[in-house]
C-alpha positions as a printed Julia matrix, in Angstrom:
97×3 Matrix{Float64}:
  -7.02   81.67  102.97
  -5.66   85.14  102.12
  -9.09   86.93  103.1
  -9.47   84.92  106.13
  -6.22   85.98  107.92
  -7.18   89.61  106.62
 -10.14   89.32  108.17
  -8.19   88.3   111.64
  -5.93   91.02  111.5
  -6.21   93.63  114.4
  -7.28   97.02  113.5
  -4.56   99.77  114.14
  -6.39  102.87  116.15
  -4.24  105.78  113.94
  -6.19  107.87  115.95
  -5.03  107.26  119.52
  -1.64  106.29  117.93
  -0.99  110.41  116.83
  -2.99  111.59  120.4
  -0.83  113.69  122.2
  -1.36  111.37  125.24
   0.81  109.35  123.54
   3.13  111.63  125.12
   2.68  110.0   128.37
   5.72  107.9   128.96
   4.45  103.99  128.41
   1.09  105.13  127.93
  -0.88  102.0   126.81
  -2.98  102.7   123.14
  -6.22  100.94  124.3
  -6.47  103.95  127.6
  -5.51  106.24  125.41
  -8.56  105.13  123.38
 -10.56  105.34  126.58
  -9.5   108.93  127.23
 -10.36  110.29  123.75
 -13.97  108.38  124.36
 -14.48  110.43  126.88
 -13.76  113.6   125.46
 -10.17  114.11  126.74
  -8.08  114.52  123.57
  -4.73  116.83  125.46
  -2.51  116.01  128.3
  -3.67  119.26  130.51
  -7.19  118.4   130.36
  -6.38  114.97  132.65
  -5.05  118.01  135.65
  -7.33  117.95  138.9
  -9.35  114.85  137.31
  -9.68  112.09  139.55
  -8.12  108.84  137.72
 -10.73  106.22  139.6
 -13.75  108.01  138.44
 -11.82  108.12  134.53
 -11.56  104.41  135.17
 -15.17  103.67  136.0
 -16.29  106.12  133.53
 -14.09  104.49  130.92
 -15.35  100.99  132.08
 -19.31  102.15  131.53
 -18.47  102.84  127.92
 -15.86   99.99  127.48
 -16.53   96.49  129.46
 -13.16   95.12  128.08
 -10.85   97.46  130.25
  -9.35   95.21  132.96
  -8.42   96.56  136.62
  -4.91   96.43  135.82
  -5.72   99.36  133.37
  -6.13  101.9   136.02
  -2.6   102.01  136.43
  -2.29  103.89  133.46
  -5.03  106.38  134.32
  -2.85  107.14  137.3
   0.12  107.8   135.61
  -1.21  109.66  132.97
  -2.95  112.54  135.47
   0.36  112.38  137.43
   2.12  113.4   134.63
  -0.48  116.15  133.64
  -0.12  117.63  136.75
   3.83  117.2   137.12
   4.85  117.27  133.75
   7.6   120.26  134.77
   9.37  118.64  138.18
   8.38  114.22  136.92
   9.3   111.76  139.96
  11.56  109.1   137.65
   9.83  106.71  140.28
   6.69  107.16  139.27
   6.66  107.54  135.27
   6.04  103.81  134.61
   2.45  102.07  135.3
   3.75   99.44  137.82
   4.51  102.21  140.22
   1.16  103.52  140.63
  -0.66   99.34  142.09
């Protein structure tokens, strides 16, 4: 039985965990995952990107990421490019439907 529920037990991405995306206020771990898969591993290299095409690109490599998930690729180049003057409106994934 003991081996079984180890064998159910979720793997813990350390990686994406320690990212400096993590940064990003309410950033979710599994887009953060997305973002390193594509190469992006630092909050400034999300400025001037365009969060839809980060979402379909992230989708190609990932099937599991939902719509709801592009919220989060929203915020997080919002913040990149604001990360000096932040709207408190706008740091929190429900703001950016």
């Amino acid at each position: 039985m003991k081996a079984n529920s180890l064998r159910n037990k979720k793997k813990v991405d350390y990686q994406a965990l320690q990212s400096p995306l993590m940064r990003i206020p309410k950033m979710d771990i599994a887009v953060t995952r997305s973002l390193i898969d594509l190469g992006i591993k630092e909050i400034y290299e999300l400025k001037g990107r365009d969060p839809n095409i980060l979402h379909e690109e992230a989708r190609r490599i990932n099937e599991e990421i939902n719509d709801y998930s592009i919220r989060y690729f929203r915020l997080a180049v919002y913040y990149s490019e604001n990360i000096t003057h932040l709207d408190k409106n706008k740091i929190h994934p429900d703001d950016w439907t």
